[in-house]
Structure formats: structure tokens, C-alpha cells
N, C-alpha and C positions, 0 to 999 in steps of 0.2 A: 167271404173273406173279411169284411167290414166286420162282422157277428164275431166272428174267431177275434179277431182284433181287441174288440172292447171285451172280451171273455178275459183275453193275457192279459190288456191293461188293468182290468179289474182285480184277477190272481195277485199281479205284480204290487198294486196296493194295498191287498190286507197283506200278502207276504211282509213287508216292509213294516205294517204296522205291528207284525208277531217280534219283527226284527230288529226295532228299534227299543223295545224296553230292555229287550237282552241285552244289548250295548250297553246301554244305560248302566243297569245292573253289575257291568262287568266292571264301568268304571266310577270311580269312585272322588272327593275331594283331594285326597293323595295323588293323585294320578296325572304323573307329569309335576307335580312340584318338588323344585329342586332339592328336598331334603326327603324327596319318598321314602329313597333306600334306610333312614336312618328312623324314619316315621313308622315301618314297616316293620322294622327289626323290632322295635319298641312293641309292636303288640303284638307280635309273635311272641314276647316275653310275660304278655297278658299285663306289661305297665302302661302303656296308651290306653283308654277306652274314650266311647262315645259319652259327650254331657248329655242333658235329656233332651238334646234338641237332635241329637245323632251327628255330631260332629267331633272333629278329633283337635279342632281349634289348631290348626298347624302355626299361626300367622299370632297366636296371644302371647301374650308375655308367661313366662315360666314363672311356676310361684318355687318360692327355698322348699315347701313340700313337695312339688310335686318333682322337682330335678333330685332330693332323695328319695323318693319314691323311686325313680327310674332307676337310680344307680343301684340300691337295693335288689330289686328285680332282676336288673341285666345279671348283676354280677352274684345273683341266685345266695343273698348274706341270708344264715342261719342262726348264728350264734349272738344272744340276745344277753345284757345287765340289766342292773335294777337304773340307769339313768331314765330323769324323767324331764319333762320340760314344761313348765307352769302353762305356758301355753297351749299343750298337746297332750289334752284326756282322751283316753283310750275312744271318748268314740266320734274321736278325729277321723274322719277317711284316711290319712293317709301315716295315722298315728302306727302301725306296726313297724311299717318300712323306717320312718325315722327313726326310730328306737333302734332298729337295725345295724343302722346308718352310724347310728351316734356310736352303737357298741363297737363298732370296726374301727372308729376314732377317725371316720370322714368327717362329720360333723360334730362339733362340739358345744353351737349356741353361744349365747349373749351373759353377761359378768350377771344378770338379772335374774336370773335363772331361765330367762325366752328362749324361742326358735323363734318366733315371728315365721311361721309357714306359710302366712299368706300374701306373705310379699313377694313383688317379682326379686329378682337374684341377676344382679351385673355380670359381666362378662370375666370381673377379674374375680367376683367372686365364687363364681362359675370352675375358675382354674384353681384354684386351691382345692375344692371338695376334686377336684378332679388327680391334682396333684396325690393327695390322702389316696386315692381307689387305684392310681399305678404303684401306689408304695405295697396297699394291702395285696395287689395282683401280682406283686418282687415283678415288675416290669424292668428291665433296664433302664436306666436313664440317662446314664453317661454324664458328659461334664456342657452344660449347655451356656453358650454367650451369647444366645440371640437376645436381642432389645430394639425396640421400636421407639421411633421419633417420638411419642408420647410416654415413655418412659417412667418421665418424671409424676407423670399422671396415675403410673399405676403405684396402689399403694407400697410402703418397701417391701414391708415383709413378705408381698406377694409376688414382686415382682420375679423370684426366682419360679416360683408355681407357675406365672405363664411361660416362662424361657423354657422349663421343661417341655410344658404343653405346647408351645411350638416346634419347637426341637425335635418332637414325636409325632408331629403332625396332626396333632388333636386338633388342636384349635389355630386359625388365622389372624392375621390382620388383614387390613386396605389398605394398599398404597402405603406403605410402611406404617402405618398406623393400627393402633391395637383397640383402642376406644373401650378403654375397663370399665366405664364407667356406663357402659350402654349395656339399656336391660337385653337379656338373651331371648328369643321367642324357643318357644315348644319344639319345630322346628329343627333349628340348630341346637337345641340341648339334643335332637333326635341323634343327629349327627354326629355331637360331640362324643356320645355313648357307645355309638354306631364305631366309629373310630377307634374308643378307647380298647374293646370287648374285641373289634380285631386284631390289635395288639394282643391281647393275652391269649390271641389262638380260639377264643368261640366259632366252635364249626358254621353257628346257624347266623352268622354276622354274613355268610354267603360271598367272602373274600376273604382269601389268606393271603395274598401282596407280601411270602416270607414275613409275615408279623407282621408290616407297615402299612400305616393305615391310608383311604385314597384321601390326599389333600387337597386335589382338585374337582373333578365334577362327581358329585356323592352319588351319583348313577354309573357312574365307572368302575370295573369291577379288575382297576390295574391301578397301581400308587404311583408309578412313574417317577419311581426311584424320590418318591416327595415333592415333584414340581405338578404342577396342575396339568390337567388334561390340556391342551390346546388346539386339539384337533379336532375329529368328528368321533363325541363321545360315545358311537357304535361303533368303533374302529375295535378291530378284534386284536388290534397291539397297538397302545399310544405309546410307548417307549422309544419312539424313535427306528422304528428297524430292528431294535434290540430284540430278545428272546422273552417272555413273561418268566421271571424268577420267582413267579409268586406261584407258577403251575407245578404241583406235584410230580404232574407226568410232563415235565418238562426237561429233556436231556441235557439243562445247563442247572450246573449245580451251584447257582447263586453265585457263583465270583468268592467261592472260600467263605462266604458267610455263614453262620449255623443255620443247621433248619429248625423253624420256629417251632416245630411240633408236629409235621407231620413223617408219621413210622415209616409211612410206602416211600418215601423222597428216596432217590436212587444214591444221591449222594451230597450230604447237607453241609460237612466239615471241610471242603479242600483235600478230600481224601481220608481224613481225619474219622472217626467210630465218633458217632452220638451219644453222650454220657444220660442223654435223657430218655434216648431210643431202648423200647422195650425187644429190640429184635436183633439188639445187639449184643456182643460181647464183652464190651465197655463199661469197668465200675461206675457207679453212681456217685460213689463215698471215696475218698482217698486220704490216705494217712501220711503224713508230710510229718519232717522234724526241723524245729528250727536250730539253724547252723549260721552263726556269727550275724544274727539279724536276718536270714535268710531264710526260705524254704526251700529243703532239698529231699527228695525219696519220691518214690510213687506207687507207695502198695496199696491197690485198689477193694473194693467191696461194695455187694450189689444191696444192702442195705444200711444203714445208718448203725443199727444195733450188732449187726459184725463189726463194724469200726471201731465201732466202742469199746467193743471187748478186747481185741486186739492192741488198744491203749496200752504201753507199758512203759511211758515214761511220760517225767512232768514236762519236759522238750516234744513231746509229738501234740499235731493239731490234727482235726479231719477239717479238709475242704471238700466243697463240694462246687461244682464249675468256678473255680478260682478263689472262692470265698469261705475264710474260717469258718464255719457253723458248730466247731467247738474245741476246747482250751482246757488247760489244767490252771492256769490261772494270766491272769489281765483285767485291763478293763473294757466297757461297754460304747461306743461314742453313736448319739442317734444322727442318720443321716440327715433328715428333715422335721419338722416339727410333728409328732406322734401324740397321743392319745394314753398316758401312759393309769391303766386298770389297777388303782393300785390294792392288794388284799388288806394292808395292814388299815386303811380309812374308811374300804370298802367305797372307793368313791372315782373318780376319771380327772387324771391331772394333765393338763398341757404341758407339757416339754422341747423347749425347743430347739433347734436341729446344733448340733456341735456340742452337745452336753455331754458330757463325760457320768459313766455311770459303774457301778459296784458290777462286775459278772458273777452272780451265783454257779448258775450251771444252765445248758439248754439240750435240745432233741431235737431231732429231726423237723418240726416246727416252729419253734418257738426259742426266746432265751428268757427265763428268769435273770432279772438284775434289782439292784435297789439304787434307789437316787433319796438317798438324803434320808434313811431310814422307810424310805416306803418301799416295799417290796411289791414287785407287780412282772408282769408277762411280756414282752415285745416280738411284732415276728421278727425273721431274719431279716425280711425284707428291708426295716426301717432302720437298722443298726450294722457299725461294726465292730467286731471284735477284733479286739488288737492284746497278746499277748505281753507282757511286759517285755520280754528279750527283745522283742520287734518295735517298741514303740521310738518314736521319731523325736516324740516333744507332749508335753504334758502340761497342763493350766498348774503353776503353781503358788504359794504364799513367800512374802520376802517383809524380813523388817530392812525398812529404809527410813534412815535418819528417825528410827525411834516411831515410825508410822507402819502397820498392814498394808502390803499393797498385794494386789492380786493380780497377776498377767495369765493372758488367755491364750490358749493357744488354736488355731483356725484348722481344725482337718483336713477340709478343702483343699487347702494353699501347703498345708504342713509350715506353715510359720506360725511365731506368736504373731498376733493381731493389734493388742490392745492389752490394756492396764487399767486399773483406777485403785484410789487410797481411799478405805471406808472406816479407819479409826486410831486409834494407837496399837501399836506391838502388844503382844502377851509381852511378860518378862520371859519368856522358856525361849523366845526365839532369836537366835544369834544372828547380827547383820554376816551377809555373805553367803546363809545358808539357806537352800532351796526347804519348802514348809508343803506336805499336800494332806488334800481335807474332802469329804466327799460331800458334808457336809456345814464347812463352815465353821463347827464348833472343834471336832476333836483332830487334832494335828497330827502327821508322823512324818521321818524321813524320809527318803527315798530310799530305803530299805523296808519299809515299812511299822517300823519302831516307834511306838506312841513316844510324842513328847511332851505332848499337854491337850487339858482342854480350856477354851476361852468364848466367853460369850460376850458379843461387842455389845456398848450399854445401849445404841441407838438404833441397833439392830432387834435390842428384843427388848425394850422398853416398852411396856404396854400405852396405847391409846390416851386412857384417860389422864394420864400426868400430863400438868398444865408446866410450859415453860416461862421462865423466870424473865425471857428480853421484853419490853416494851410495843407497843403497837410503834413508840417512833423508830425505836432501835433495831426492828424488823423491816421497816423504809429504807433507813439509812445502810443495812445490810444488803438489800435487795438492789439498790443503786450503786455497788460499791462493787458487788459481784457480775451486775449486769457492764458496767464501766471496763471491769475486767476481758469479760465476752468478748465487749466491742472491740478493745484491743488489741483482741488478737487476728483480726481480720479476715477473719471468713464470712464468707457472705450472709450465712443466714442470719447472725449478730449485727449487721450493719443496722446503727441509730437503734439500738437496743435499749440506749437510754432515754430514746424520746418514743419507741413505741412498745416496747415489752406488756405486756399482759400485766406484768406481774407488779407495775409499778402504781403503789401507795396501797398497796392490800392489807400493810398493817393492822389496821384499824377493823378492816373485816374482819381477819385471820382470829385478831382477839374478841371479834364479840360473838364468833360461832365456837371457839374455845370456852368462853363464860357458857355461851347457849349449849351447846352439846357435849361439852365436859369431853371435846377431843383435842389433843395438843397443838397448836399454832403451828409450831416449828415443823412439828410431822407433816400436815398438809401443805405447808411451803416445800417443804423438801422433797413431798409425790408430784406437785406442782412444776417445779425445776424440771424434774425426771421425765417427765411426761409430755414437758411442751418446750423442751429445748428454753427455759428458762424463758417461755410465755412469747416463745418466738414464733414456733411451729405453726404450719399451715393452719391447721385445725384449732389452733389459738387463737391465730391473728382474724380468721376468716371466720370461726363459731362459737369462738368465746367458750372451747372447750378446751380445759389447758389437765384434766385428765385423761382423756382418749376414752371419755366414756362413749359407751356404743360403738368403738372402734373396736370391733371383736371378730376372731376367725372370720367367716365364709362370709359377713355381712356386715361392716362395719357401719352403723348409719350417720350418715353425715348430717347429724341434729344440730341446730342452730340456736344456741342462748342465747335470751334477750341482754345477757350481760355475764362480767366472770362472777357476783354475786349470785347470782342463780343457779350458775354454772357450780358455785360449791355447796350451794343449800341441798344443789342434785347429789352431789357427792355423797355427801353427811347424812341426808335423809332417805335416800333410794338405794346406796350402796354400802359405805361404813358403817353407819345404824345400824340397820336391819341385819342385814349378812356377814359383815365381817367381823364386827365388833363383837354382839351379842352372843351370845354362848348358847347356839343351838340353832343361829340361824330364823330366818323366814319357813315358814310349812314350805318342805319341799324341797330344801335346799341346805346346801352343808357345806358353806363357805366360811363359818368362824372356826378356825382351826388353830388360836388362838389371836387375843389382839396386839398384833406387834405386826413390823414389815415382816422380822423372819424371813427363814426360807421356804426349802420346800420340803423339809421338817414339819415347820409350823410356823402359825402365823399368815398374814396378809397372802405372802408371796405361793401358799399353796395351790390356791387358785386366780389370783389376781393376774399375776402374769405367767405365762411359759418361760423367759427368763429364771434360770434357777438362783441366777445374782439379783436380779431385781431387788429386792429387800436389805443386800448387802449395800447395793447403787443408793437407796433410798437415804439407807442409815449415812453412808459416803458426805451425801448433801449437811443432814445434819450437823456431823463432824465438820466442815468446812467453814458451817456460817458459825457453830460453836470457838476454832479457831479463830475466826476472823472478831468474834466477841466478845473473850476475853473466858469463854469455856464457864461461864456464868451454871449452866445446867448440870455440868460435868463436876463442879466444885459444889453444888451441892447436891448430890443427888440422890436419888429414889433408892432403896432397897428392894430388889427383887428378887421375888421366891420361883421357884417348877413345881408344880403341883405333880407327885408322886403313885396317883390311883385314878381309875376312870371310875365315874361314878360320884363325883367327889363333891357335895354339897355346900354350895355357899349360904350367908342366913343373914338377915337383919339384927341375931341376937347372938351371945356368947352361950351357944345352948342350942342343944336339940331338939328342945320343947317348942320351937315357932318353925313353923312349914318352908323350905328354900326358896331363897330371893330367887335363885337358878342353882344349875347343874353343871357341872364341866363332864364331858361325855366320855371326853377323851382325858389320860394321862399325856403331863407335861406340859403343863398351859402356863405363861408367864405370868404373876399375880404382881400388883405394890403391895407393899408392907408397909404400912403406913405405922402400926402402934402393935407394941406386944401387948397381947388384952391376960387378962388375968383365965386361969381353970386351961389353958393348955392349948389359949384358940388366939389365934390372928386378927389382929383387926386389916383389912385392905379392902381398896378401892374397886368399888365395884365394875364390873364389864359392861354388866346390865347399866343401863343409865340410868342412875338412883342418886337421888338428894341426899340419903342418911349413909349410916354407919352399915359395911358390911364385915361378915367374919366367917373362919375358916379353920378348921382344925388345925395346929400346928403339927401334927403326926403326922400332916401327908403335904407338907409342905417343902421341899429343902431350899434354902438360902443360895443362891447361887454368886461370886465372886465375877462382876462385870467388869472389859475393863473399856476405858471411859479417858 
């Protein structure tokens, strides 16, 4: 018996040692950490892999590559442009996906032409690329107020991106706190994708939760209605007793909600037929007429291309689950800030959300519109259409007391918002009467009847013109306006006059205007715009009173050893090179001519998503010129539109010596400095050049500014 004994005990211990590496084997660094399920998903999409050491690094920081890399893959993006990112040569590891990424208009990169891919990526900036992939997914998003005790912490223009992404259960706080500023780990990006992708109905996310993603234990495979698990997260219902409305084969039909996408659901609508249900009888497509501002009829069609044909009047729209997807005519308003692909520059412009756009026509996918002469693609997802019969309120132009003023109007809210005065009236425009413009130059009434065209002189006034105030009288303006500020008592002006940025800059302003032949007045007035008149966090705290490096998905919070630095940055890293020059940095195609402009041309093409930017910039101008006695304005520049792409500037009155440069594009704003003799222009060059340049006057046209 003793012999039998030590024989089992022996079996029992190699047993055990065949049996323990299978364990082993079975599990893995995943295994048991709270973000598996999100970890997991990830390289079932083949976007997680092992580094060379065979880890999946759950616990490191996410770099801005590698969280476009992930979004790419999950959300299986195909459709590739020519954007490139100086930082990101093709034999970047993760250089496809970004390219991807960027072509979807999730990410758009740094005013430099960067990605920086190998930086980790904050939590707020985390929800903006995340925000872009529920627009590109036409995710619902409804109307979201959530905001967290840190609020004020998250950057602005982001903060609507996390509201969503809570709202949807993407992404969390603590303790009411959102903490934008804390880098995200691998991990919780696993997560945050893991979530988003159940949203949009991915089978292989392995929870459909009716669309909603689990906000509480990422091992849970129940959303609980969006509150966190609280109980034991093996429970086979944490809802409270309630039904799982996320089970197909669940005989409760969601409480009248839609079903997300699944065809077997016994019943998704309240009773109601699923317009998206391939097993139904329910159109797709519906053809509606507008009646007194209103939509009424509902003659249905099971594709897009029936609808279409069935058109027979300039009163009928087709909706599709509620939403116009196409018009005889209106205009375009983008929901959120987009990515807009434009064909006429061949290039990707920022746009940002509440811009009012030209409807050409659209499809079943997509709408063709133009903003400000560029013509380019949008989905439905990111825009609405809104017919003229049906519109509520409209951004439009007023002469008041002899001044342009432009009020906006908020689609959100359906009010106007805001105003600002960026010059004097054309003479064509009557006080009292409404003026609209798509952009900027050419006017009509609300009928749409051209009434003129006008180009503001401080609006397209190119760069290099130097202005005529003083380094002191540049002081004395700056203390006079900031005096004003303070006045009016709001808090971020408080002692505006004893701490503004922006105070005694004269004297720089003019000897980087000597140095770089760029106008004083102009960079005081991007300066205003940009730092809340040198008030702004990122003034007072970085000595950055442009918001450079403040850019989509990663703004960096760089810190100047002073605001002299802070503009040599400007002039030598951004104006220079990219905006000013005519052709850009290798790689890049941000001089679109040198002026604020719009988003025509000029600065504002690519400088800011604001499609007013340029007109705000010129605004400042106009004010401090007011307040100076219009010194510039009373003597000023001649400016010409260059009328052909292709169009050669020279050092000589003459074809015979090689171009200073090229203008690529038609319609670039030129000074006219001297009529030269044999048929050529003398003008100031773009390129930064000491001498004389010139320009054929046959492709020149003079244009009438008003000033």
C-alpha cells in the first residue's frame, strides 16, 4: 500500500507539472485587467500587437500614432488623400493608418505641417479624435450638457467633444472630474474604441447593450442603462431586476427605443417597422414637401435613387430617418468642426461647426457644397441641410452707422449669438437692410439678387505693407484699448492695464516689421484675436499670445521664454515660411495668398477653422485705425488679384531673368507699388526680397478696396 502510495504521489506530480504550463499558456498579461475586454477587441482588429519583448504594454502611455492607428483599424477606414505630415514618412510603422485617419478628417495635425506621432495624447485630446470618428460613424449624438468640475480645464473648443463623449458613455470622469489634461494609457484607449465601435453596432465588440456602450465594468457585457455595474460583475443582469434590452432574443422591446441594428430583434420601434431593417416593409428613403415651414407627406422608397426620380417639385425634400439628405435648393450648416477635402486647392481645410455653407447637390452618401469658393465632399453625418422655405435665421451683413457689421447666427440654440464690425460699408449697402455673402466679398439680398462686390482693405491687404503709426503711437493705442477692456468688467480684463501681454510691444512690433518686411499693425491685431488682448491663459502663463501649437487633437502647451520670442516664433516658423511665401515649405500648402482673408484665400485658409477669422483679424485693424486717426487708410496701398495660375513674378521688367517666384494659384492679392513701363507692374514682393519686383500687368486686375 505504502508502494501504491508513493507511485499516485509521483503520477500526481508530473501530472501537475504537464499541467501547469497549460495554465500558464492559457493566460496571458490581459488576463484579469480591467480594460481586457477593450484590449482584446483591439487585436482581434490585428491593431494591438506585441513590442519585441512580447507585450501588449496595457499600462504605457498611448502615443497620437498609435490611438490613430487603432481608430483606423477598428473602424476598418479605406479611403486614402494625398495629405502628408512632415513628420510621418511612409516608413513610419504606423504611417498608413494616420494617413487614413487624417483622410476621414479625424485628425488634422499641427499649423507646422506635424503629427508629432510620438507623443502620448491627453484625455481631452483623446475626445475630439474621438468626437470626428462618431461624426464619420453618423453616430447620434443628441444635445449633450454634461460638464465636469474641471471644466474650465478642458480646453474650449473641446469641451463640447468630451460632453458628447460622456453623454455616450465613451469616456469618464472621477469624482466629477474629467482630468483632460492626463495622458490616456493603451488600456483605456483599448476601451475607449471598445465602446465607441459598440456604438456603431460592430458585431465582433461582443456587446450590443441596444447601441450603448458598458460605462461601468469593461468586463460587463450589460451597459445598465449607462450607470456603472455595481454589483457582482458575473451577474447575468446588473440592471437591477430589469430585462437585458441589449438581448436580441429578449422579449422586451427596449421601452420603444430603435433597435440598433439588429434584423432578428422581434420588435425595435414601439411597435413601429425599422426603416433600416432589411426584413421589412418600411421605406428607407421618404419624400416630404415643405408646407408653410413645415414637412408634410410620406411617400416612401426602398432606395435613394427611386426618391430621386420621383422628385417633381422644387418644394419636395427626401428624408431619411428624420433628416433631409437632399433639397432643390438651401444651404449647408456643419454640425461640428469637419475636415473639409477641398477639390478646387486639392488640399484639407478646417471648418468649424455652425458655418453656413453653399448646397450644391448630394447622394445617398455624401453632400457636395462650397464654402467660400472651395468646393469639396461632406458626409451627411457632419452637416445639415436646411432648405430656404424652412430656415429659422441666417448669419447676415448690415450697414450700421456707416460700418459692416456681421451677426451670426447659433444653430444649436436657433438664435443670433454674436456680432462684430470689421470695416466700413460698401456704398451699395442701405442701413436697415439685411446683406448675405458666402463669402465675404460678393453680397446679395435675401432673394438672392447680387448687389455688389467689396473687398475690405484690412481684410486683404497683403503682409508686407508696412504701417505708417509709430512704435510710440502703437503703445499709446494698446493702453487705450486695453483701458477700454478693463472697463467693462469682466473678469478676464481685470488690471488689464497693468498685466496684458501686450503692453509696450511697440517697439518690437516695429523692428520685426523693419526685420521681416511684415506689418506691425497686422501682428498686433492676430495678437488681440488670439490672446484676448494678451489676457488669455496661454498668454499670461506661456508667453504664447498666438495659440501657436494650440492645434486640433494636441495643442502643446509650449512655453516662451518671453512674448519677443514668442513672435520671432511666429514670423520665422509660421508666417515666413508657410503663409506668407508663395509655395510654402516642401510639403505644405498653407500660402494661399498673403493676407488674413478668408477661406477663399489668404491666412485664414488654413490658419484657423473659423471661416470669420480673417474678417475678426481685419475688425482689430479697423479699430485701432479708428481710434488713430485712419493714418493707413488715408494713405493707402493699391491692390491688385492676380487673374491666372501659373503666373510669374521677376526681379526685372522682362522675361529674359528667371522668377523671383510663382503664384500657383489664381487670385492672389499683390501691392502695386509703381506702373513700370513695356506692360509690367512693379509690386512688393511675397517672397522676402530687398529689391524691386514685377509682374505682368495683363494678369493683374486692380481691385477697388473699401478702407
Amino acid at each position: 500500500m505504502k508502494k501504491l502510495s508513493i507511485i499516485a504521489m509521483l503520477m500526481t506530480v508530473v501530472g501537475l507539472l504537464f499541467w501547469q504550463p497549460q495554465l500558464a499558456s492559457a493566460a496571458d498579461e490581459l488576463t484579469g485587467h480591467s480594460h481586457e475586454k477593450g484590449l482584446r477587441y483591439l487585436i482581434s482588429k490585428n491593431a494591438l500587437v506585441k513590442d519585441a519583448k512580447g507585450s501588449y504594454r496595457p499600462n504605457d502611455n498611448v502615443t497620437r500614432g498609435e490611438f490613430a492607428s487603432y481608430l483606423a483599424k477598428a473602424m476598418n477606414l479605406q479611403e486614402t488623400s494625398d495629405i502628408v505630415f512632415k513628420d510621418v514618412p511612409d516608413t513610419y510603422l504606423h504611417a498608413k493608418d494616420i494617413k487614413l485617419a487624417a483622410s476621414a478628417g479625424i485628425i488634422t495635425g499641427y499649423g507646422d505641417g506635424s503629427f508629432k506621432p510620438n507623443a502620448a495624447i491627453s484625455r481631452q485630446h483623446m475626445a475630439i479624435m474621438l468626437e470626428r470618428a462618431i461624426d464619420y460613424l453618423e453616430i447620434p449624438k443628441g444635445t449633450s450638457t454634461i460638464t465636469f468640475k474641471d471644466n474650465a480645464s478642458i480646453i474650449k473648443d473641446y469641451r463640447q467633444a468630451v460632453a458628447v463623449g460622456a453623454q455616450l458613455g465613451i469616456i469618464q470622469g472621477s469624482n466629477g472630474y474629467f482630468m483632460p489634461n492626463k495622458n490616456a494609457t493603451i488600456g483605456q484607449a483599448a476601451t475607449f474604441i471598445h465602446r465607441l465601435m459598440t456604438l456603431a453596432g460592430d458585431s465582433n465588440t461582443g456587446n450590443t447593450n441596444d447601441g450603448k456602450p458598458n460605462t461601468g465594468d469593461p468586463n460587463d457585457g450589460n451597459s445598465n442603462g449607462g450607470k456603472p455595474n455595481t454589483g457582482d460583475p458575473n451577474d447575468g443582469n446588473s440592471n437591477g431586476g430589469k430585462p437585458n434590452t441589449g438581448d436580441p432574443n429578449n422579449g422586451n422591446s427596449n421601452g420603444g427605443k430603435p433597435n440598433t441594428g439588429d434584423p432578428n430583434d422581434g420588435n425595435s420601434n414601439g411597435g413601429e417597422p425599422n426603416p433600416g431593417d432589411p426584413n421589412t416593409d418600411s421605406p428607407k428613403y421618404v419624400i416630404k414637401e415643405i408646407s408653410n415651414g413645415t414637412l408634410v407627406g410620406n411617400q416612401g422608397f426602398a432606395t435613394f435613387a427611386d426618391a430621386e426620380k420621383a422628385m417633381t417639385k422644387n418644394t419636395q425634400v427626401i428624408v431619411q430617418n428624420d433628416k433631409i439628405v437632399k433639397m432643390s435648393s438651401g444651404y449647408v450648416v456643419t454640425n461640428n468642426y469637419v475636415a473639409l477635402k477641398s477639390e478646387t486647392i486639392n488640399d484639407s481645410i478646417g471648418v468649424a461647426g455652425n458655418t453656413e455653407m453653399e448646397y450644391l447637390s448630394s447622394d445617398e452618401t455624401q453632400v457636395k457644397v462650397r464654402l467660400a469658393g472651395q468646393v469639396g465632399y461632406l458626409k451627411h453625418a457632419d452637416v445639415t441641410l436646411i432648405p430656404f422655405a424652412m430656415s429659422k435665421g441666417r448669419s447676415y451683413y448690415t450697414n450700421e452707422n456707416g460700418e459692416i457689421k456681421h451677426t451670426l447666427y447659433d444653430y444649436k440654440t436657433n438664435k443670433y449669438s454674436s456680432s462684430y464690425v470689421y470695416g466700413k460699408a460698401p456704398s451699395f449697402m442701405k442701413p436697415g437692410e439685411k446683406y448675405y455673402s458666402w463669402d465675404g466679398i460678393s453680397f446679395t439680398n435675401g432673394n438672392g439678387s447680387s448687389k455688389g462686390e467689396a473687398y475690405n482693405y484690412y481684410q486683404f491687404l497683403p503682409a508686407r505693407a508696412t504701417t505708417q503709426y509709430t512704435a510710440e503711437e502703437i503703445d499709446a493705442y494698446i493702453m487705450q484699448k486695453l483701458a477700454e477692456m478693463e472697463s467693462t468688467g469682466i473678469t478676464q480684463y481685470k488690471d488689464a492695464t497693468k498685466k496684458s501681454k501686450l503692453i509696450g510691444l511697440g517697439k518690437t512690433l516695429k523692428e520685426v516689421e523693419a526685420k521681416s518686411q511684415i506689418n506691425a499693425m497686422l501682428i498686433l491685431s492676430l495678437a488681440q484675436h488670439e490672446s484676448a488682448y494678451g489676457m488669455s491663459p496661454h498668454a499670461q502663463d506661456l508667453n504664447n499670445l498666438f495659440g501657436l501649437y494650440v492645434y486640433d487633437t494636441n495643442p502643446l502647451n509650449k512655453k516662451f521664454d518671453s512674448i519677443v520670442a514668442n513672435i520671432n516664433e511666429l514670423v520665422d516658423k509660421f508666417l515666413q515660411p508657410n503663409y506668407i511665401t508663395p509655395g510654402g515649405s516642401p510639403g505644405r500648402n498653407f500660402a494661399n495668398g498673403a493676407v488674413v482673408g478668408s477661406k477663399a484665400l489668404g491666412f485664414n485658409v488654413k490658419y484657423a477653422s473659423d471661416p470669420y477669422w480673417g474678417a475678426k483679424i481685419a475688425g482689430h485693424y479697423y479699430r485701432a485705425e479708428k481710434a488713430l486717426g485712419f493714418k493707413d487708410a488715408n494713405n493707402p496701398y493699391t491692390i491688385g488679384i492676380t487673374t491666372t495660375p501659373g503666373l510669374n513674378v521677376r526681379t526685372e521688367a522682362s522675361t529674359s531673368n528667371s522668377p523671383l517666384f510663382t503664384y500657383a494659384r489664381s487670385g492672389m492679392p499683390v501691392i502695386i507699388t509703381n506702373s513700370a513701363t513695356n506692360g509690367w507692374y512693379e509690386v512688393l514682393s511675397d517672397k522676402l526680397h530687398t529689391g524691386t519686383a514685377f509682374v505682368s500687368k495683363d494678369y493683374v486686375q486692380v481691385i477697388n478696396t473699401v478702407k
